[in-house]
C-alpha positions in Angstrom: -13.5 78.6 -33.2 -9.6 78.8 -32.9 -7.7 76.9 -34.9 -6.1 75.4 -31.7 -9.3 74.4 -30.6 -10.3 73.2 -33.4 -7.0 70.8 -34.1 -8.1 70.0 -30.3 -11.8 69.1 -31.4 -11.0 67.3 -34.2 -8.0 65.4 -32.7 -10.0 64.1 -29.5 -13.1 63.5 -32.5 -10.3 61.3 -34.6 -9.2 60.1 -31.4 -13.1 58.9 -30.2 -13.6 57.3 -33.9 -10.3 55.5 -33.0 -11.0 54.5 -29.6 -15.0 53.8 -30.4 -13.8 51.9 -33.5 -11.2 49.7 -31.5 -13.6 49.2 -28.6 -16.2 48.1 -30.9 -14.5 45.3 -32.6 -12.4 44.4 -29.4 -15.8 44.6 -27.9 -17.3 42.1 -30.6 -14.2 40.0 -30.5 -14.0 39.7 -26.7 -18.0 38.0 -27.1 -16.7 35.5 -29.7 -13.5 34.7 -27.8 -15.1 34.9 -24.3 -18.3 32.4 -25.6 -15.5 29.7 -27.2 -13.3 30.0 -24.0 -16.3 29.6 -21.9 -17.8 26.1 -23.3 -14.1 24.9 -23.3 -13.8 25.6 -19.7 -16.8 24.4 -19.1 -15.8 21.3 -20.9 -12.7 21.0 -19.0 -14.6 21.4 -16.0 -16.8 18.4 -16.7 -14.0 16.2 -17.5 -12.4 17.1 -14.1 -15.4 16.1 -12.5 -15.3 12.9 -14.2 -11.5 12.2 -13.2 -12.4 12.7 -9.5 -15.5 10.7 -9.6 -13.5 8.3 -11.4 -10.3 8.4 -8.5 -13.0 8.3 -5.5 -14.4 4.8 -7.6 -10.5 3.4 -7.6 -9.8 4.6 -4.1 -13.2 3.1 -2.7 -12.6 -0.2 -4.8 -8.8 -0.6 -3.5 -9.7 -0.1 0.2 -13.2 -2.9 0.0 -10.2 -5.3 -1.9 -7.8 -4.9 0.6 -10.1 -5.7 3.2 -11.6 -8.8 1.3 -8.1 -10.3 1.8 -8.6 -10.9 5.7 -8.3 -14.7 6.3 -11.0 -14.1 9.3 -13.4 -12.2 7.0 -13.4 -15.1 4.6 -14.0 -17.7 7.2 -17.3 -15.6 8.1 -18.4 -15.3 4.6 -17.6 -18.8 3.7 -19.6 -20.2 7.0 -22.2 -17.5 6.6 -21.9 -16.8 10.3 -24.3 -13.6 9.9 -24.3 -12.0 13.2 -20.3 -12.0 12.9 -21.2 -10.8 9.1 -23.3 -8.1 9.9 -20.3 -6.4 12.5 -17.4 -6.8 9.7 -20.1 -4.3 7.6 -20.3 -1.8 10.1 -16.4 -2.3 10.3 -15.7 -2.4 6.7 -18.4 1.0 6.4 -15.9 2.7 8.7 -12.7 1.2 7.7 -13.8 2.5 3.6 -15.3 5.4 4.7 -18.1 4.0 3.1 -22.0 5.7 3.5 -23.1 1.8 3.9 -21.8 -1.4 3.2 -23.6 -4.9 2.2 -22.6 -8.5 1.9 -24.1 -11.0 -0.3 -23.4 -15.0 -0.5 -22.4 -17.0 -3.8 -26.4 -17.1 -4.7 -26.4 -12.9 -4.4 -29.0 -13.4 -1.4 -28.4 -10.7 1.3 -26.7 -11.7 3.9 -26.1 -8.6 6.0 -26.1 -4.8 5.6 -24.7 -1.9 7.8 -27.2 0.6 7.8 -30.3 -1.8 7.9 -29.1 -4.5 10.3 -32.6 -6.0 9.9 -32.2 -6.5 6.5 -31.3 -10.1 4.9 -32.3 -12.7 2.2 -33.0 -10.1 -0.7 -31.9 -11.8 -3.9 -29.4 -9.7 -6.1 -28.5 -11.9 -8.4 -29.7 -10.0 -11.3 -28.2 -6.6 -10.3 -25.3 -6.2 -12.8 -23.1 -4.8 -9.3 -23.5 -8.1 -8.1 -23.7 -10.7 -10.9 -20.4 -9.5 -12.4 -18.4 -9.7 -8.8 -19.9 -13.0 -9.0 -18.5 -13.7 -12.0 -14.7 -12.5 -10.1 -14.7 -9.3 -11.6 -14.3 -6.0 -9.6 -18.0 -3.8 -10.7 -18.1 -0.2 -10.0 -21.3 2.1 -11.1 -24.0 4.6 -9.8 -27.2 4.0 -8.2 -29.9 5.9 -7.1 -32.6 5.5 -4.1 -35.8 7.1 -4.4 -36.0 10.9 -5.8 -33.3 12.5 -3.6 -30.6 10.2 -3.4 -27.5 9.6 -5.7 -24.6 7.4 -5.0 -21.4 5.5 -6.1 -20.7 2.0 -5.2 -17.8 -0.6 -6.2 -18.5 -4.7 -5.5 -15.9 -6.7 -4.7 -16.0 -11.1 -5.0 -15.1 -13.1 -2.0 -13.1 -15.9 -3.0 -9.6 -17.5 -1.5 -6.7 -17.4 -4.3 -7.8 -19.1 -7.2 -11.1 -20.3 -6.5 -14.5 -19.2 -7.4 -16.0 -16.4 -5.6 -18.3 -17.3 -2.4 -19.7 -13.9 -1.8 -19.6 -10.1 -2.8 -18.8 -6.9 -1.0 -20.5 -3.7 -1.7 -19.6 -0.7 -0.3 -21.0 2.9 -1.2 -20.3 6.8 -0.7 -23.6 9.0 -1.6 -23.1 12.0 -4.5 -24.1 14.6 -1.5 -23.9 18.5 -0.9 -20.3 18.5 0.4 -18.9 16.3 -1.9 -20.2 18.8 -4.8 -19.0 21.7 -3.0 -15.6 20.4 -2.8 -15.4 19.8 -6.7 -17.2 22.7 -7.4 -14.0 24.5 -5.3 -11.6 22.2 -7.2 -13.3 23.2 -10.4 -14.5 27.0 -10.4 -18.2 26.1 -12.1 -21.3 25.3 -10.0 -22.2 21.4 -9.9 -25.9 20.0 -9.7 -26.2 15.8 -9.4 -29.4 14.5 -10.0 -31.1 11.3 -9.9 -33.7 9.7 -12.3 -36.7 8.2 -10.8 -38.6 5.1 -12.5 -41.0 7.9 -14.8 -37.5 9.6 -16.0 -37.8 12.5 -14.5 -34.6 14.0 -12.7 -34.5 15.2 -9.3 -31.8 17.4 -7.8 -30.2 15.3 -5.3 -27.2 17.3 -4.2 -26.0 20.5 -5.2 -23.7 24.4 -4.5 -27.1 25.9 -5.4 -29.5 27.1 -3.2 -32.4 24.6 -3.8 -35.5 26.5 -5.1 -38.3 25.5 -7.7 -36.6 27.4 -10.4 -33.2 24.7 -9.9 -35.9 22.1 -9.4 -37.6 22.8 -13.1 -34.6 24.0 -14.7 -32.3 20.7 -14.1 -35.5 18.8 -15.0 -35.5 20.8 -18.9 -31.4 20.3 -19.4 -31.7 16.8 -18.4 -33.9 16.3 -21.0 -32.0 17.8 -23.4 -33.7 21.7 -23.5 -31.1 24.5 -23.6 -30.4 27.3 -22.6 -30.6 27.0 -18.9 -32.6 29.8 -17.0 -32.5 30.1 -13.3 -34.0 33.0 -11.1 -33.7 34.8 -14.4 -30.1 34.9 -15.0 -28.6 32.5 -18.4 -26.3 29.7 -17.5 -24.6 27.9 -19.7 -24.4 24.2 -18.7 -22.6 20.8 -19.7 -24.6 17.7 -18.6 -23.3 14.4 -18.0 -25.2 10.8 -17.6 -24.0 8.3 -14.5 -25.1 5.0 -15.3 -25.3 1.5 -13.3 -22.6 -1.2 -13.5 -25.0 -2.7 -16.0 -25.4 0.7 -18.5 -28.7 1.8 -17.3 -28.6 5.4 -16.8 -29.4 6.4 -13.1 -29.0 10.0 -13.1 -25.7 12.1 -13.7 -24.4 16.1 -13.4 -24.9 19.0 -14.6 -21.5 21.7 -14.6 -23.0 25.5 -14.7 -21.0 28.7 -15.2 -23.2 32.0 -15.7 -23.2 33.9 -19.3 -22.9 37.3 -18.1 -19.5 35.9 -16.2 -17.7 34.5 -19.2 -17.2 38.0 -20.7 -15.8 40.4 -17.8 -12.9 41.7 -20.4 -15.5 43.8 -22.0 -15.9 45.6 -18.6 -12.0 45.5 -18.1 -11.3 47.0 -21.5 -13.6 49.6 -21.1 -12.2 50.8 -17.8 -8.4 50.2 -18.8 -9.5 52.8 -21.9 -10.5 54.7 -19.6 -8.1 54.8 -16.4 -5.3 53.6 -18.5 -2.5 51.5 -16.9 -2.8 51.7 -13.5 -6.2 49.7 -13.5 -4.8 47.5 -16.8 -1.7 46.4 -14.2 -4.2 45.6 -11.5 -6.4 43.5 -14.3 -3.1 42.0 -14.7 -2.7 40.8 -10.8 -6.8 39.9 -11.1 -6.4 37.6 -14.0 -3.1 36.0 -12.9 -5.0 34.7 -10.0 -7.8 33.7 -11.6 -5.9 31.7 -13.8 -4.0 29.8 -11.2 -7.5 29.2 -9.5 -8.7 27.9 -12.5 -6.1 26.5 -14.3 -3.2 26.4 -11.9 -4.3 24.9 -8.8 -5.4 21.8 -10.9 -2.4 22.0 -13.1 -0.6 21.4 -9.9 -2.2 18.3 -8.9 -2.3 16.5 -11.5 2.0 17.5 -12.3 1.9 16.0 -8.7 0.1 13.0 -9.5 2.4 12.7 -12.4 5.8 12.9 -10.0 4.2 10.7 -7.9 3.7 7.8 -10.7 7.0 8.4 -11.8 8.8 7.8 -8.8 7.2 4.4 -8.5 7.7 2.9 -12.3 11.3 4.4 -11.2 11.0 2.2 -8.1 9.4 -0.4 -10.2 11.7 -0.9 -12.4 14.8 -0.6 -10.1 13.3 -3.7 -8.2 12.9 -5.5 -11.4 16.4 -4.6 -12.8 18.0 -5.9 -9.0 15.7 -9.0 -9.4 17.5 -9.5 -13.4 20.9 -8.5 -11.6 20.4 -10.9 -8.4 19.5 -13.8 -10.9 22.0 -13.5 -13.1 24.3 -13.9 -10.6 22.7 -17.5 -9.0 25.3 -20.8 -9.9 23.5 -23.5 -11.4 23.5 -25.6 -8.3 21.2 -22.8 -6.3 19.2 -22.1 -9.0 18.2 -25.9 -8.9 17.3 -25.6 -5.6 15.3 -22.6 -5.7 13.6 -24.2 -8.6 13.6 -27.4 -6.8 12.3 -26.3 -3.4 8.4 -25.8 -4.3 7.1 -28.8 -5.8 8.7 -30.7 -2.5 7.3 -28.1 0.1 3.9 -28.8 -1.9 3.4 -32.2 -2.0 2.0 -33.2 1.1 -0.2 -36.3 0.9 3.0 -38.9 0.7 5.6 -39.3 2.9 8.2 -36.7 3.3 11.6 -38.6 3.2 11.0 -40.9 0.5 9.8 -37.8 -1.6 12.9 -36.0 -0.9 15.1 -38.7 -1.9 12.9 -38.9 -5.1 13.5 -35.2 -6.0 17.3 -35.6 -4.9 17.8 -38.2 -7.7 15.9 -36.4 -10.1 17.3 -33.2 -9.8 20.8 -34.1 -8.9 20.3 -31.8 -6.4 24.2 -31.1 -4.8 25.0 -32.5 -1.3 26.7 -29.0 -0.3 23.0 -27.3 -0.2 20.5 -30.2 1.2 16.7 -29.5 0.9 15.9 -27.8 4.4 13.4 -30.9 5.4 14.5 -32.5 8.5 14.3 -36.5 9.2 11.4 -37.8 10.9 13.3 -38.9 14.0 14.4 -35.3 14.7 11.1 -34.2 15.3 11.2 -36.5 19.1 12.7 -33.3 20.1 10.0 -30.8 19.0 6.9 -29.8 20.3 4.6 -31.3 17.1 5.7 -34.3 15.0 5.6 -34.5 11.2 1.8 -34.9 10.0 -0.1 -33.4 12.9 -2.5 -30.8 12.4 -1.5 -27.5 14.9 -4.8 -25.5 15.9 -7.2 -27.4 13.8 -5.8 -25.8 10.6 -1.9 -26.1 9.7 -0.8 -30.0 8.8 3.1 -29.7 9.6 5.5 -31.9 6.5 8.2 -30.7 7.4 11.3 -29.2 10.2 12.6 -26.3 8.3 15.4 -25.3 11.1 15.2 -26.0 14.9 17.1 -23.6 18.0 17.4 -23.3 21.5 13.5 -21.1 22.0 11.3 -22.4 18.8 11.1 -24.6 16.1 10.5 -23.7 12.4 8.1 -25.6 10.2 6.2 -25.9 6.9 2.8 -26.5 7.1 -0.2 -26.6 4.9 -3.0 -24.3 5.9 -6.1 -26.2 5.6 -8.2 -23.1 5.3 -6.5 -21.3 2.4 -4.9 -24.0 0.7 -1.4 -22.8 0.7 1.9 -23.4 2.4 2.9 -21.4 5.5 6.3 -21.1 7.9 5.2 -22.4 11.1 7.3 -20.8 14.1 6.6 -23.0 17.5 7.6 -21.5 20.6 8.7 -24.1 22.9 7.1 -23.3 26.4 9.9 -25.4 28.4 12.5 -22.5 27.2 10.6 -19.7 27.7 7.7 -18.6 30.4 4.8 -17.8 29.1 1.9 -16.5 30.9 -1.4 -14.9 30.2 0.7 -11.2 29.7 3.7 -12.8 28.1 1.2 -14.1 25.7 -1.0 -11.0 25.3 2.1 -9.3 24.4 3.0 -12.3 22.2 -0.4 -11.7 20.1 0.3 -8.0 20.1 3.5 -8.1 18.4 2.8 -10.5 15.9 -0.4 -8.8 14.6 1.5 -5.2 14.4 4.1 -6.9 12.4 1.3 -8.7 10.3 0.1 -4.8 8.9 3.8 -5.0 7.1 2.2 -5.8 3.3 5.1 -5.5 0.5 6.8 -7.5 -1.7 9.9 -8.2 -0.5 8.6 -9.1 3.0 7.4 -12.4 4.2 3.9 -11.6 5.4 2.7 -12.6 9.1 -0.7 -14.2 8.6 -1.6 -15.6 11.7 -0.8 -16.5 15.6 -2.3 -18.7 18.1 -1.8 -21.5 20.8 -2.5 -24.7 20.3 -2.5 -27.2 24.3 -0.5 -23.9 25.5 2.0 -24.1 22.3 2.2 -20.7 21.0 2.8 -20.5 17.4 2.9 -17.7 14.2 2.2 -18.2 10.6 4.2 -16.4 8.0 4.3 -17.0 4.6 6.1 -19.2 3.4 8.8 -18.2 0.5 10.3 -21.1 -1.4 13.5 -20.6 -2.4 16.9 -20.9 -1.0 18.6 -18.6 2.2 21.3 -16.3 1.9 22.7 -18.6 4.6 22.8 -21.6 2.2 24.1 -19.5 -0.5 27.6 -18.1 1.2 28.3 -21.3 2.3 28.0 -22.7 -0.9 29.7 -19.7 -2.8 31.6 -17.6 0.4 31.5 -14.1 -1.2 29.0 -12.3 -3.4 29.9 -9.7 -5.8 29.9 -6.5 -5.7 26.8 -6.0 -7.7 25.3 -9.0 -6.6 25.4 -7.4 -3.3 23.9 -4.2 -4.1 21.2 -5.7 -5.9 20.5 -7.6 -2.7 20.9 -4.4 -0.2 18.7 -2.2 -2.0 15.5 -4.4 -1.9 15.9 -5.8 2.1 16.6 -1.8 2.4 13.2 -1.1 0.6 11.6 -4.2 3.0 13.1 -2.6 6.2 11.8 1.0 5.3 8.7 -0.7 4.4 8.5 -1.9 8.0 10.0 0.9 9.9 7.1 3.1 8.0 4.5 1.1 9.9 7.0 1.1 13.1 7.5 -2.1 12.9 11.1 -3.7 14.0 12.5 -7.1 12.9 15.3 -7.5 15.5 17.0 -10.2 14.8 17.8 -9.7 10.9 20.7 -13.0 9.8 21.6 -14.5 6.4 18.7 -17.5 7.4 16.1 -14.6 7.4 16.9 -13.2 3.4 15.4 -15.9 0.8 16.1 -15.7 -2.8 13.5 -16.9 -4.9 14.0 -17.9 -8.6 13.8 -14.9 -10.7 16.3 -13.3 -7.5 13.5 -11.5 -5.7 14.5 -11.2 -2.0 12.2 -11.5 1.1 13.1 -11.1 4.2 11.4 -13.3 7.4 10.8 -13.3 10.6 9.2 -10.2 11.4 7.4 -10.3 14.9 8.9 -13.1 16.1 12.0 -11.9 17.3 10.0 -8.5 19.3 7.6 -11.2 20.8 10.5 -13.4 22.2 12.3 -10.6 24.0 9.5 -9.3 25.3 8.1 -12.6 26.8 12.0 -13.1 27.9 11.2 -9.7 29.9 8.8 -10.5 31.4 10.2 -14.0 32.3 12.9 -12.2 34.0 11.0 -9.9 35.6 8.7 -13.1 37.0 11.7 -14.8 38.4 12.9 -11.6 40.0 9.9 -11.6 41.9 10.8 -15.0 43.5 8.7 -17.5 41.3 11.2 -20.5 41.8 9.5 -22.6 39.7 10.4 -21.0 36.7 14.5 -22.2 37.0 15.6 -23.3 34.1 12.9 -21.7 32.2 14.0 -18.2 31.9 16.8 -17.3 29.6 17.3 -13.9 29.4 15.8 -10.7 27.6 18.8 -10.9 24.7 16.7 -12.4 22.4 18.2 -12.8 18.6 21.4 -14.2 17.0 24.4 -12.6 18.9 27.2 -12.5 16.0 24.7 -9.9 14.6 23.0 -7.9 17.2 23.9 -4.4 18.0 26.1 -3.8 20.6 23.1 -1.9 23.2 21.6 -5.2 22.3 23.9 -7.6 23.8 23.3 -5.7 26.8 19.5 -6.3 26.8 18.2 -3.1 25.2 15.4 -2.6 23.4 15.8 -3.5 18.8 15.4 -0.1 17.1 15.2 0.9 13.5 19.2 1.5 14.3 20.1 -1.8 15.3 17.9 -3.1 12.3 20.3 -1.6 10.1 23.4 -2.4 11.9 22.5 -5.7 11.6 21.9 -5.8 8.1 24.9 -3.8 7.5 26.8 -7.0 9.4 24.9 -9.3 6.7 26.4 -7.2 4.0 29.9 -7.4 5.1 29.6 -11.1 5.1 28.2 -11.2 2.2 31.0 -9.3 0.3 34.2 -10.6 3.1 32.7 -14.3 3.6 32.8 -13.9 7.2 31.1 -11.4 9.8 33.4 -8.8 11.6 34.6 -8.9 14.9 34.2 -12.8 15.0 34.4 -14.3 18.7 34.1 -17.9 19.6 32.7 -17.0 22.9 29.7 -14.5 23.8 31.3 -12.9 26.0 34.5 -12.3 24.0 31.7 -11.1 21.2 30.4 -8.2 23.5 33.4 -7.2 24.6 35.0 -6.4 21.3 31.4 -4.2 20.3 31.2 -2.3 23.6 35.2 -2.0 23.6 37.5 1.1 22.3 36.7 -0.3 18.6 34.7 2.6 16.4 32.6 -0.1 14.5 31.8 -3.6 13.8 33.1 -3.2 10.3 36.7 -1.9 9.4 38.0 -1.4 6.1 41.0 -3.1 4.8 43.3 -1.8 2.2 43.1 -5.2 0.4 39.1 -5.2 0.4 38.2 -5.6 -3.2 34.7 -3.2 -3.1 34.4 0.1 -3.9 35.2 2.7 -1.1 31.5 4.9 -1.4 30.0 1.3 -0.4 32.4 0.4 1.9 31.7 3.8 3.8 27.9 3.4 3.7 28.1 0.1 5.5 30.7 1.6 7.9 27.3 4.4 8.4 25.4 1.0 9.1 27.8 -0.5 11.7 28.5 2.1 14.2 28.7 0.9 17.5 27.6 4.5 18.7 24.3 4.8 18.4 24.3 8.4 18.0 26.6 8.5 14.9 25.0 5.1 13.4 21.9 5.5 10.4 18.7 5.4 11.7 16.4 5.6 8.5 16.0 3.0 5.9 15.0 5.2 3.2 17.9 7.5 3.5 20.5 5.0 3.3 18.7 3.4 0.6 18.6 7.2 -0.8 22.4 6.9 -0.7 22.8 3.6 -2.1 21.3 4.6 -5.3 23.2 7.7 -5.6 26.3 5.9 -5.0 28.4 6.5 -8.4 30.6 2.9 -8.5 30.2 0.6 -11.5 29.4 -2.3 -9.2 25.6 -1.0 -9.1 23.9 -2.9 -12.1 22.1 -0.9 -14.4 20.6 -1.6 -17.8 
């Protein structure tokens, strides 16, 4: 043989020894590394499973205690009215998204249930769901119904605020086919659930695998604790996890499944990329960059989102807290006495109501400058319901919190729930009100009453009581911003801030569930101890300019025996309405914040801009040459980036004025001035 050929031979021979040598122990190493990598992923893939089981349990739970809160559901569960019971199941089932929904009374007897209408008087008051949401607690678990069915389900007590619970909600979502398939997508394994039956033997109940006898057996062996798993054949190697009741009793649970043979395709890529070299090792490279955001990116994602998500709300969290400190702080002695000083009068109910406020007056020392807001018993001649009726069966009025032209404010108790409520009375001599004008009337309020957050007064309720309209709100004891400038003038500048950025975080509350206030004044922000701020009123001022429209349009139609009734569609407090307001157009999201940007000018000035001592002198200076309701002064004392983003608030144009909540609140908090309190 030539030598050539022969330093060929034996090169490609020490060459083959190489490469067989290499492959070998890359061979043997890949199987080591591809077995360990596999039962972690498969780990990692059970614990997924868990999380989302466990988020689908929280989400379920949070919706069936949201909707527990409903005054009119409680009524029906406390009265056990079942026919009304049984519908607020099949509304609740569709409401939670709930596979069926049950209701129980404070014994645990059935009551009603949504996918067996029939079905009542069943005790459960030894199922651990149900005992323990008797006991006030919120129960989640598993449970399983017959040999093919596997399911989650959350119970939820019944009871009014503080007491004992009078009856339990369960709602459930079945384990089924499409709720594997969309972990399994989430997670990259296969997913089996299975349900125990009374004997202990497991029973696929929903699966990604095509059901067959060899699944059937096979889940039956690795539930009982036999490994490895065969199937058709083919190894799998699986991770298997128990479900258990609210009690601990296990019910059934999952199995996670990945394929051997699947765990180790490097082998097969090693042995091509020895033999095709780079070209297929750069395309293994594309391959396994998108398997591994599939299987590790995609979820890395959502939970990095979930993450940002939390974080933005313990930031929001603990802004509102730190204006809360900041807004405290800043309350004089004398008003922090009266916000203190407010509540125990507003609850005592069963004496009189003058003698008690003289009582608290001398204990207190409460300062003549900022009286209790309880009117004298000979002012209420003049409105519709005196001191110590009952309005509609269920609110005892104790007291005139503030009177005008269209309604009359009061407290009341609410016999139902036990708690104190703001009690806003239409009066129907000032304003027509007919079936429509009322419709509309119910309509407004309960669009507002879907408003839920903390630094909004909550609509609860409206009615009519002998042709009386009225709204409950809650009530927030404490003391008005009104009360406050007169007894102070001017806020500072932090003060102020602290104020704007939670009534902006109430308005973009409300404007997210397109809801408008309309009439926003100092007498509508309370500031309870501790300086949280609520704003009121919601719903009322929408439902008094639309009944005023429609009054108008009434008496246009010739209905002369509304004269004297009807008094216009500009419904709200002039000195801070928006000028396409004062010429009777609709509120907006807009002229919500131009009228909070007024409030905030007063509140750092001590008087509102443009001020008029006639209406019309008042509309003519917004709809005249002037650019804005709010003008700075070289000897204003705050800061010039505030100063501008009221200015943003107070456009008279409409076009050039903010419209969104959020992003002016956006701005306020990137507003670099010392002013803004931080800690």
């Amino acid at each position: 043989m030539h030598v050539t050929a022969r330093v060929f031979v034996g090169a490609v021979t020490i060459v083959a020894l190489v490469l067989g040598t290499v492959f070998t122990v890359a061979r043997t190493e890949a199987r080591r590394a591809a077995a360990a990598g596999a039962v972690r992923a498969l780990e990692q893939s059970a614990d997924l499973v868990a999380q989302l089981l466990a988020g689908r349990g929280r989400s379920l739970a949070g919706g069936a205690r949201v909707f527990v809160q409903g005054p009119y559901f409680r009524t029906l569960v406390a009265e056990s009215r079942r026919d009304d019971i049984l519908d607020q199941t099949f509304e609740a089932a569709e409401q939670l998204d709930a596979s069926w929904v049950f209701i129980t009374d404070a014994s645990g007897m059935l009551v009603a249930k949504s996918d067996e209408p029939s079905a009542s008087g069943d005790q459960l008051a030894n199922v651990s769901l149900i005992s323990g949401a008797l006991r006030g607690q919120v129960m989640t678990g598993f449970g399983g119904s017959g040999d093919s069915a596997l399911f989650q389900a959350t119970a939820v007590p019944v009871a009014a605020p503080g007491g004992s619970p009078f009856g339990v909600l369960v709602a459930t979502r079945l384990l089924d086919s499409a709720l594997a398939v969309d972990i399994a997508t989430a997670t990259g394994s296969e997913l089996v659930f299975y349900v125990r039956t009374a004997d202990g033997v497991a029973h696929v109940a929903a699966s990604t695998m095509t059901r067959d006898t060899s699944l059937r057996e096979a889940v039956r062996s690795r539930a009982s604790g036999q490994a490895p798993l065969v199937i058709d054949g083919r190894e799998w190697i699986t991770h298997a996890t128990a479900l258990n009741t609210a009690g601990g009793t296990e019910v059934g649970g999952y199995l996670v499944l990945r394929r051997a043979e699947v765990e180790v395709p490097a082998i097969a890529a090693l042995r091509r990329a020895m033999a095709i070299a780079s070209a297929l090792g750069l395309l293994l490279a594309v391959v396994a960059a998108l398997v591994a955001h599939r299987v590790v990116g995609a979820p890395a994602g959502r939970l990095e989102h979930e993450r940002q998500v939390l974080a933005r709300e313990l930031s929001a969290a603990r802004g509102d807290l730190q204006d809360h400190v900041a807004l405290s702080r800043l309350l004089s002695p004398d008003v922090a006495t009266l916000v203190t000083a407010e509540h125990p009068v507003a609850t005592e109910t069963s004496r009189s109501i003058l003698p008690l406020r003289h009582r608290v007056e001398r204990t207190l020392s409460l300062p003549r400058a900022l009286p209790l807001p309880i009117l004298s018993e000979a002012d209420s001649d003049t409105t519709p319901f005196a001191l110590g009726s009952t309005v509609a069966k269920r609110y005892r009025i104790d007291a005139i919190l503030g009177e005008r032209d269209r309604g009359v404010l009061y407290r009341a108790l609410d016999l139902h729930r036990g708690e104190l409520v703001a009690l806003g009375v239409v009066r129907p001599e000032r304003l027509f009100l007919d079936d429509d004008a009322r419709a509309l009337l119910a309509a407004d309020v309960a669009k507002a009453s879907r408003v839920v957050h903390p630094h909004v007064a909550q609509v609860r309720d409206v009615g009519d009581d002998h042709g009386v309209p009225f709204v409950a709100s809650e009530f927030v004891p404490g003391v008005s911003l009104a009360s406050v400038l007169r007894q102070w003038g001017t806020l500072p500048v932090d003060g102020v801030i602290a104020l704007a950025r939670q009534l902006l975080r109430a308005l973009a509350a409300a404007h997210a569930e397109q809801v408008i206030h309309g009439d926003i004044k100092p007498s509508d922000i309370r500031i309870v101890a501790g300086g949280q701020v609520k704003l009121a009123g919601f719903g009322i001022a929408r439902a008094l300019r639309d009944a005023a429209q429609r009054a108008q349009s009434v008496q246009r139609a010739g209905d002369a025996s509304l004269s004297g009734r009807v008094t216009g569609a500009t419904v709200g407090t002039p000195e801070y309405l928006a000028p396409e307001q004062l010429i009777g157009a609709s509120a907006s999201f807009a002229s919500d914040l131009y009228a909070l940007g007024l409030v905030l000018h007063e509140c750092l000035a001590g008087h509102a801009p443009q001020r008029h001592d006639m209406p019309v002198t008042l509309i003519g200076g917004r709809l005249g040459d002037e650019p804005g309701a709010h003008a700075r002064s070289d000897a204003i004392a705050w800061p010039l980036p505030l100063d501008t983003l009221i200015a943003s608030m107070t456009e008279n144009d409409l076009a050039n004025r903010a419209h969104s909540a959020a992003d002016v609140l956006e701005r306020l908090e990137r507003l670099e001035t010392s002013a803004a309190p931080r800690e």
